[in-house]
VOGU-3710 file (C-alpha; in Angstrom, 3 decimals, decimal comma):
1> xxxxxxxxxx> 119,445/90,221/70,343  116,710/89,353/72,840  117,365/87,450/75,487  116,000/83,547/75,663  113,300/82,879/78,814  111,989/79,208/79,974  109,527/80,161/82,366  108,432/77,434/84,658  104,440/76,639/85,938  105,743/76,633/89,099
11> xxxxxxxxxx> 105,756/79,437/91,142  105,692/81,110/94,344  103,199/83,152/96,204  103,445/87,216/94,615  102,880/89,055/97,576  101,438/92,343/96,114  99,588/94,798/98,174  99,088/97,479/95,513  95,354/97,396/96,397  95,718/98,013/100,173
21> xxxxxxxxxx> 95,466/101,329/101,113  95,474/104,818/99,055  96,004/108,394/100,307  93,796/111,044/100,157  95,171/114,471/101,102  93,045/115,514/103,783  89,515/114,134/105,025  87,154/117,568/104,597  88,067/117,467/100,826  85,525/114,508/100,693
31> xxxxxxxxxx> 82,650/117,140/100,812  83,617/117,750/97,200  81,813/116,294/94,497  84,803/116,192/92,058  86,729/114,111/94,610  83,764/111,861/95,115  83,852/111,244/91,386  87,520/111,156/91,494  86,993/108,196/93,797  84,342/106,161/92,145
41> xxxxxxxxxx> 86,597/106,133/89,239  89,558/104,853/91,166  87,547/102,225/92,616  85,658/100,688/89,583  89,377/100,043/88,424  91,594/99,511/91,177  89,140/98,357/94,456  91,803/99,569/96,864  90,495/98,513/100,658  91,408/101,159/102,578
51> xxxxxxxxxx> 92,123/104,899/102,373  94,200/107,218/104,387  94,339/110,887/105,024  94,799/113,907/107,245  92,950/116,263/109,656  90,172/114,444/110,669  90,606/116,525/113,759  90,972/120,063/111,701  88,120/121,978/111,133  86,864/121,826/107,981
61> xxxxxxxxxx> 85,354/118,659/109,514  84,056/119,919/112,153  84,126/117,203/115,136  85,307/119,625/117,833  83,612/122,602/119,349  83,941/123,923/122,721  81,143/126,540/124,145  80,848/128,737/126,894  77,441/127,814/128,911  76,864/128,799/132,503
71> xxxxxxxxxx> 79,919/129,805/133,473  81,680/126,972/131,850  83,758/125,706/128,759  81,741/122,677/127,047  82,633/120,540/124,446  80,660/119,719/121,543  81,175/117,098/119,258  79,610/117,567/115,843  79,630/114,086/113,595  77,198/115,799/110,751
81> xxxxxxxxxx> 80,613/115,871/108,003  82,164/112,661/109,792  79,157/110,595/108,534  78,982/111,842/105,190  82,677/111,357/104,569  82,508/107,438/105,775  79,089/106,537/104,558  80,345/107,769/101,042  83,273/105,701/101,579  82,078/102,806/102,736
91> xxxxxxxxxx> 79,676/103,289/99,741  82,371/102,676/97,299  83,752/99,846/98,884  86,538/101,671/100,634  87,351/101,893/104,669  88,783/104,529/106,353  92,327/104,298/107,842  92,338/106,158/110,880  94,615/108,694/111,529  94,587/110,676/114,260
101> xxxxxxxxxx> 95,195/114,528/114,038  96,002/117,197/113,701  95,042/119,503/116,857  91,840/121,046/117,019  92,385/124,740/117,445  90,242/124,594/121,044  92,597/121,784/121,860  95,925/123,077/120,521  98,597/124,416/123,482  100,336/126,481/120,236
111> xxxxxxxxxx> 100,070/128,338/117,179  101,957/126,288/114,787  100,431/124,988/111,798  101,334/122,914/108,508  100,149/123,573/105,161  97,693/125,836/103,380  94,854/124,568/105,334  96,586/124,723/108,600  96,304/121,558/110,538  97,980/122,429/113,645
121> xxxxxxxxxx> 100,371/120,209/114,881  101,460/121,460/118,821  100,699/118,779/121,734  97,400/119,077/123,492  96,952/121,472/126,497  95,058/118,939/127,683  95,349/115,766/127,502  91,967/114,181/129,075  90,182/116,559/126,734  92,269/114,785/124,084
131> xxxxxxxxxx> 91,464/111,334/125,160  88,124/112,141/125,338  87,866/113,257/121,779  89,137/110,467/120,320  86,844/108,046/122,863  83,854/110,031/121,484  84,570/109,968/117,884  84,749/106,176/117,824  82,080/105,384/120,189  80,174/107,098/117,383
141> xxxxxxxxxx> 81,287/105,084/114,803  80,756/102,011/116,399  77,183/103,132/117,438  76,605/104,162/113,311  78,757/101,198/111,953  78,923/98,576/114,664  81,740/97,363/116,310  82,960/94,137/113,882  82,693/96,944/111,110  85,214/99,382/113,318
151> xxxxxxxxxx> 87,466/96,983/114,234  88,544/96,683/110,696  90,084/100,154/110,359  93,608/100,924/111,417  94,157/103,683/113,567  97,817/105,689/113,246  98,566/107,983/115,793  99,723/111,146/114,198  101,447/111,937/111,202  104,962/112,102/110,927
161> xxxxxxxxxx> 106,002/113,248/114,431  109,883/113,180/113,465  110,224/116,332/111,397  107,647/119,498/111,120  104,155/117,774/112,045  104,743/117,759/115,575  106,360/119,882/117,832  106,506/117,680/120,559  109,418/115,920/120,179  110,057/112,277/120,585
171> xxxxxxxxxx> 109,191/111,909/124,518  106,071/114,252/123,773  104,966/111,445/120,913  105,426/108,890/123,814  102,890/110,397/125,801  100,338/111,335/122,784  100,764/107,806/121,635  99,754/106,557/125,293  96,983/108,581/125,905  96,007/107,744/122,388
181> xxxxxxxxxx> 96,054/104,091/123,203  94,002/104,331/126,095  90,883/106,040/124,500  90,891/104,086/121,685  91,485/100,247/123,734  88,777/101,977/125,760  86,060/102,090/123,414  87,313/98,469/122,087  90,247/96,330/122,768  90,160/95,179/119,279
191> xxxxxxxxxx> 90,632/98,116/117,512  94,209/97,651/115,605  96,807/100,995/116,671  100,297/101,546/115,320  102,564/104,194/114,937  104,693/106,694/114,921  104,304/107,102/111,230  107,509/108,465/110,518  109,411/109,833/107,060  113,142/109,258/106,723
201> xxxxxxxxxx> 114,586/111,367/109,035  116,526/109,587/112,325  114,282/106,328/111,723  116,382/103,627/113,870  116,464/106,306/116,854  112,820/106,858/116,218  111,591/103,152/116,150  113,874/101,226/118,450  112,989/104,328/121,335  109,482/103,920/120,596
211> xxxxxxxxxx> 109,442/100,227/120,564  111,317/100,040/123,802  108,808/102,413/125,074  105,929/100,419/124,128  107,729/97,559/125,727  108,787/98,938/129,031  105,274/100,237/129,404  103,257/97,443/128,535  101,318/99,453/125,579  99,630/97,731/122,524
221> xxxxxxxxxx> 101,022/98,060/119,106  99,845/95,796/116,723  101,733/97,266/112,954  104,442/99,724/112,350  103,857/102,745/109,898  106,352/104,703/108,107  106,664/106,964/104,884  109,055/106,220/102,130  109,536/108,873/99,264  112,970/108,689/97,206
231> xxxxxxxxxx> 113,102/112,654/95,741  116,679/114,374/96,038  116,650/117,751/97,567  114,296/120,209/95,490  114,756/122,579/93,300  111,954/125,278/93,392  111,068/127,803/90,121  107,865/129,807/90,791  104,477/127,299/90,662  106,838/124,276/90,429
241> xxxxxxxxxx> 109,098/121,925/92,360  111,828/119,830/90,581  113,831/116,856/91,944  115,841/114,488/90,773  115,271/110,835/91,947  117,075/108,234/93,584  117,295/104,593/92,279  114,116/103,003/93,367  115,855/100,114/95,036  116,552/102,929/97,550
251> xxxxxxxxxx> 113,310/102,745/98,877  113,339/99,155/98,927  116,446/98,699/100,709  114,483/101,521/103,044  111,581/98,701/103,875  114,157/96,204/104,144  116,404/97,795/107,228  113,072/99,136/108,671  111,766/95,112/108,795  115,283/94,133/110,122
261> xxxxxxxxxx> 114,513/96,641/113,055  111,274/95,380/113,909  112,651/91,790/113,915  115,198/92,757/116,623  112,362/93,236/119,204  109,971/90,439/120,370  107,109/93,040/120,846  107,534/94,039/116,991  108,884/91,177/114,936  106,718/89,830/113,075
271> xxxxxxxxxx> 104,006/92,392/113,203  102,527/93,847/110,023  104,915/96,667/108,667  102,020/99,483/106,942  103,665/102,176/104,580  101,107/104,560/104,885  102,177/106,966/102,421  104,784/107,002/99,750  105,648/108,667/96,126  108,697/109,619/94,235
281> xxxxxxxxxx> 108,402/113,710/95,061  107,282/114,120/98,564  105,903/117,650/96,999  102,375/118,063/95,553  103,754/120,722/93,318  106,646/117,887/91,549  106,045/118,115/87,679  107,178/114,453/88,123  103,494/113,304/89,055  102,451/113,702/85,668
291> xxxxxxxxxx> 104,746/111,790/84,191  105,135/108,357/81,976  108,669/108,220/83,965  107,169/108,079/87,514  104,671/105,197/86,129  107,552/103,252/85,075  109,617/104,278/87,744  106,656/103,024/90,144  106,567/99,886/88,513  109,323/98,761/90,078
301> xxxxxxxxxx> 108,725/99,312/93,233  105,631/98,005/93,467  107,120/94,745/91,884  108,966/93,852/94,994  107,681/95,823/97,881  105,411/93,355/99,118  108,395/91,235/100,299  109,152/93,710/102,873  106,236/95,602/103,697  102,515/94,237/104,569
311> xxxxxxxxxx> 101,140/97,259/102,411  102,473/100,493/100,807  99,700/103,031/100,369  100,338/105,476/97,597  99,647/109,497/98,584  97,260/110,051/96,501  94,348/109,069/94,667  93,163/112,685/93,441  94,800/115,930/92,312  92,103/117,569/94,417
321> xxxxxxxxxx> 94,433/118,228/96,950  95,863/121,526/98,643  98,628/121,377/100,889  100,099/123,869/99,078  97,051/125,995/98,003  94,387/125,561/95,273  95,834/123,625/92,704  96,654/126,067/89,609  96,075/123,778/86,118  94,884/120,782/85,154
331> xxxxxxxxxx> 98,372/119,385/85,413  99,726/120,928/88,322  102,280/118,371/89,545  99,729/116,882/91,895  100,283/113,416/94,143  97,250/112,318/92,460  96,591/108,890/90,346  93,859/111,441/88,519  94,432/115,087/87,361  91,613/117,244/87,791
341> xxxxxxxxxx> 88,338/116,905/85,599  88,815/113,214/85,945  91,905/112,983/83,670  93,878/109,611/84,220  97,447/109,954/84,517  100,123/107,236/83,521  100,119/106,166/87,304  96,906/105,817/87,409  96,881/102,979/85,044  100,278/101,425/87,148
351> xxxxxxxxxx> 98,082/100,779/89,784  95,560/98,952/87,648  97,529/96,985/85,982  99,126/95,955/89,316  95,855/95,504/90,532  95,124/92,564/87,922  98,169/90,686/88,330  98,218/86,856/89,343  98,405/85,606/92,684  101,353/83,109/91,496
361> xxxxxxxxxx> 104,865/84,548/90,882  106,436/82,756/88,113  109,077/85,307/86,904  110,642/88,535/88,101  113,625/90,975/87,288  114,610/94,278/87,335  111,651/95,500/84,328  109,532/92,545/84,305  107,325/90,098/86,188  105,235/86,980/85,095
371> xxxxxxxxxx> 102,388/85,844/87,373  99,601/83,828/86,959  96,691/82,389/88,247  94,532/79,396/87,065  94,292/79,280/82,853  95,637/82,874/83,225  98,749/84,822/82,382  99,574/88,875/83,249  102,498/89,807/82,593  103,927/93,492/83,584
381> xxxxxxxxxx> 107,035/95,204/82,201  108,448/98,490/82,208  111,548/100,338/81,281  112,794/104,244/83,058  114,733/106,302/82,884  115,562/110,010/84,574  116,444/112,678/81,810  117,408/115,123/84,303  120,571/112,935/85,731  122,076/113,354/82,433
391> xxxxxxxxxx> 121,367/109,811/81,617  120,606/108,558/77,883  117,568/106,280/76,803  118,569/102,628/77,787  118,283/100,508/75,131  115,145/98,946/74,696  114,349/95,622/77,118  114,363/92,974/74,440  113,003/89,220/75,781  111,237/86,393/73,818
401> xxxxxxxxxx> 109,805/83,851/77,057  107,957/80,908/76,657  104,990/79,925/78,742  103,543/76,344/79,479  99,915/76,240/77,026  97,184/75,838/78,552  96,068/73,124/76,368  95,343/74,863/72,934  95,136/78,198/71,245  94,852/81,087/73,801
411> xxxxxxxxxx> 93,723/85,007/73,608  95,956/87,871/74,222  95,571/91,571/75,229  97,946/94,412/75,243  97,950/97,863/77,554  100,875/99,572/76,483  101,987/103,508/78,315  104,688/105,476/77,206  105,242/109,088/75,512  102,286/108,714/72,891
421> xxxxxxxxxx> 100,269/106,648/74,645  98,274/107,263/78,086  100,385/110,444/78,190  97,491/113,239/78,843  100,299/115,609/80,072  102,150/115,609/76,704  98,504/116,612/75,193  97,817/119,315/77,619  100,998/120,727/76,612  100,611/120,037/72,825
431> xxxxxxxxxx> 97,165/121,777/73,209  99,214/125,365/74,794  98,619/123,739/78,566  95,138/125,886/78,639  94,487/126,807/82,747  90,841/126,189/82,453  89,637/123,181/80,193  87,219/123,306/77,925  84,181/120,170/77,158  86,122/119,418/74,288
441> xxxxxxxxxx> 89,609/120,002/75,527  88,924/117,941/78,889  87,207/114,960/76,317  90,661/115,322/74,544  92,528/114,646/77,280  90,664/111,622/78,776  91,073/109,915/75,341  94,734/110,999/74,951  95,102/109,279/79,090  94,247/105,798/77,759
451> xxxxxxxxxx> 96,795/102,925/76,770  97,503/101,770/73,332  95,471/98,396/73,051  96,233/95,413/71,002  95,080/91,592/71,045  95,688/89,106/69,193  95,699/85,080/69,381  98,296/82,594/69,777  99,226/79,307/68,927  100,104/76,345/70,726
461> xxxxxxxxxx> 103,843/74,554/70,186  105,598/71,720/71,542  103,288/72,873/74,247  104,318/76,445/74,884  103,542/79,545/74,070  106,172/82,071/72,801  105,892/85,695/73,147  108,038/88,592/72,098  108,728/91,845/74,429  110,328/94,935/73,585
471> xxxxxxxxxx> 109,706/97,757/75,876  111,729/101,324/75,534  112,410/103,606/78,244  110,018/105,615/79,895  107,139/102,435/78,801  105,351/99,983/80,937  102,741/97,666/79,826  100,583/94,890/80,903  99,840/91,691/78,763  97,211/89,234/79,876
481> xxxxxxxxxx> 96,980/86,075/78,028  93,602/83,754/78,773  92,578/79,920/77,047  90,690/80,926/73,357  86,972/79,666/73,598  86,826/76,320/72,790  82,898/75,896/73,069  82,230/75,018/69,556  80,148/77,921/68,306  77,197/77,734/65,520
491> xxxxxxxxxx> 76,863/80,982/63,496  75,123/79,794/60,481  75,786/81,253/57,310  78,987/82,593/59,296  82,260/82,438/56,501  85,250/85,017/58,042  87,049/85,000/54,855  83,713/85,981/52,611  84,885/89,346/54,417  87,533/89,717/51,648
501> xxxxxxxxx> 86,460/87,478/49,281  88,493/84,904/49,883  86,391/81,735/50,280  86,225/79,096/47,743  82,039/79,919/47,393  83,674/83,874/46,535  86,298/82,668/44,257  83,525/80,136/41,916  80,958/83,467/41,299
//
């Protein structure tokens, strides 16, 4: 039996933030014309504002040089990729997020890189050289930009400094984040800087020793980053990765404490809290990616994480990514919100629906929210479960709500994901999971990643309207109900029921 809802016109501000920021991988793959394309798609639907990613320092970019000329070292700073990257960004509607790294070989005092690419992540050797790079890199984007354009994008000092990014250790990140500081407040005080933007390894030691740091040292901070990901320890069989997952109210609980922390400080309470990257699987190589589970699973997070944190930026966008090499198949267990050759996956359409909800909050539990806006309805609701932890379908979420009318009939659509629908990994595997797609097999897939769609109208009682909701595990879907066009309408000769043969005109011949 379903369960009974009265939901109320009254609501309170739905602080979402799904649209905030989005991860990229690294910077150089922008060069690529499938990520562009990747992009444009992700930004007709979703219109995220910002996006974040590594090695803009590395050197598939191509910023720093260094060449011997009479008798000396010189540095050269090369902008030629730089521009192309932001001008196709800024193209789509989409500013960078700044972060600064890794070490540019010329700069780097060791040999220690991360990843297939090999961002190298040692301290500088020298640290005016450094300061200087960064100073030069945004006194050319102000100069190609302008400054009220630059002093829109975030800039995050390094990338996870508390595990294998950086080998510098937590007194070394004091001094890179104070040198950082100082070349980019010397280009323009108003340029926003945060960090450290660390994952979940010693995070109270990390933040309250860098906060006290900023404090005792009189250094600008202006938002906190961290990383939140909720995958167990992994499991790893040849091309793959496999976790299990943690409840996702781990992860909230996660921006929770880190908020309390910040609000223990004068320097940092109150100050916007950024999650600049977070997933499920921290590993681009996670089957879980692909999945209808880590859509729903998703949804849940991003139903409440706007009450702790001031934006959570999801890691990635695109499956053209390669931390971990070249990605091997079309479904490859990839970050991304899109498989290669442009192939939606079940996330993908999380995001958007998320992306369309209502500003008001009228409704929320654990697999559902109501929001609105004015003469407008979306409602979101999903159901998960995790296989793997031996756990058995829940039974299906069963609720019949009732909404105030808007004054008449009104016009409903339905998106609906699950193991049929928007599923392009269950085709790909139907199909024999084929390496290389063909035309016809890659135009399979992109129909097999859309929802199911219904509509349908409904009427006006006592005035409410009452809707029905049964969602089964492993499902998320996203109803939007709008007023029915009351403009009376002239069609002449127009009869709907001549269609069947039904009117009175049909029924005399």
């Amino acid at each position: 039996m379903s369960e009974r809802l009265e939901i109320k016109g009254q609501g309170v501000p739905f602080r979402n933030h799904t649209a905030y920021c989005v991860g990229t991988g690294r910077l150089g793959l922008a060069l690529q014309k499938e990520y562009q394309e990747h992009l444009e798609l992700v930004q007709k639907a979703i219109r995220f504002q910002y996006i974040r990613g590594h090695g803009l320092f590395c050197r598939d970019v191509g910023i720093y040089r260094e060449y011997e000329c009479g008798g000396r070292t010189v540095p050269f700073y090369n902008f030629t990729y730089l521009d192309r990257i932001f001008d196709s960004y800024l193209q789509q509607g989409i500013r960078p997020f700044l972060e600064l790294g890794f070490m540019p070989e010329e700069l780097a005092s060791g040999e220690q890189t991360i990843f297939y690419w090999k961002g190298n992540v040692t301290p500088p050797k020298d640290y005016e050289k450094w300061e200087e790079l960064i100073r030069q890199t945004l006194l050319h984007c102000v100069e190609r930009y302008g400054a009220e354009e630059v002093r829109n994008w975030p800039v995050e000092v390094w990338n996870e400094p508390n595990i294998g990014f950086w080998t510098g250790g937590l007194e070394g990140y004091f001094r890179l984040y104070e040198s950082s500081v100082r070349a980019v407040k010397s280009v323009d005080p108003q340029i926003q800087v945060g960090g450290p933007a660390i994952c979940g390894v010693e995070v109270e030691r990390w933040l309250t020793s860098f906060f006290l740091f900023c404090s005792e040292n009189f250094l600008p901070w202006v938002f906190a980053p961290r990383h939140c990901y909720t995958a167990n320890t992994p499991r790893n069989e040849g091309h793959y990765v496999y976790h299990t997952m943690r409840d996702p109210r781990v992860m909230l609980e996660e921006l929770r404490e880190t908020r309390e922390i910040m609000a223990r400080y004068p320097l940092t309470k109150g100050l916007p809290l950024h999650i600049t990257e977070f997933n499920s699987s921290y590993n681009p190589l996670c089957p879980v990616h692909d999945s209808v589970f880590n859509a729903a699973y998703l949804a849940r997070i991003l139903s409440e994480a706007g009450e702790y944190a001031d934006s959570y930026s999801y890691w990635t966008f695109s499956d053209v990514f390669e931390e971990c090499d070249v990605p091997k198949a079309p479904f490859a267990g990839g970050f991304g919100l899109v498989a290669l050759n442009g192939i939606k996956k079940p996330s993908f359409h999380v995001f958007r629906f998320f992306s369309q909800a209502g500003k008001t909050l009228l409704y929320r539990d654990e697999n559902m929210l109501v929001t609105a806006d004015r003469e407008r309805y979306v409602i979101l609701a999903w159901s998960f479960y995790d296989p793997r932890d031996g756990a058995q379908p829940p039974a299906s979420y069963e609720r019949e709500f009732f909404l105030p009318s808007f004054g008449g009939r009104a016009f409903f659509t339905e998106e609906r994901v699950n193991e049929h629908f928007g599923n392009p990994e269950q085709a790909w595997y139907d199909m024999g999971m084929p390496r290389s797609l063909t035309e016809k097999q890659a135009s399979v897939l992109k129909h097999a990643a859309e929802p199911a769609f219904t509509h349908g109208m409904l009427e006006e009682k006592d005035g409410k309207y009452s809707l029905s909701l049964s969602i089964k595990g492993n499902e998320f879907l996203m109803i939007e109900i709008v007023p029915r066009a009351t403009e009376p309408q002239e069609y002449l000769g127009f009869d709907r029921n001549e269609f069947y043969g039904l009117s009175d005109k049909c029924r005399q011949n």
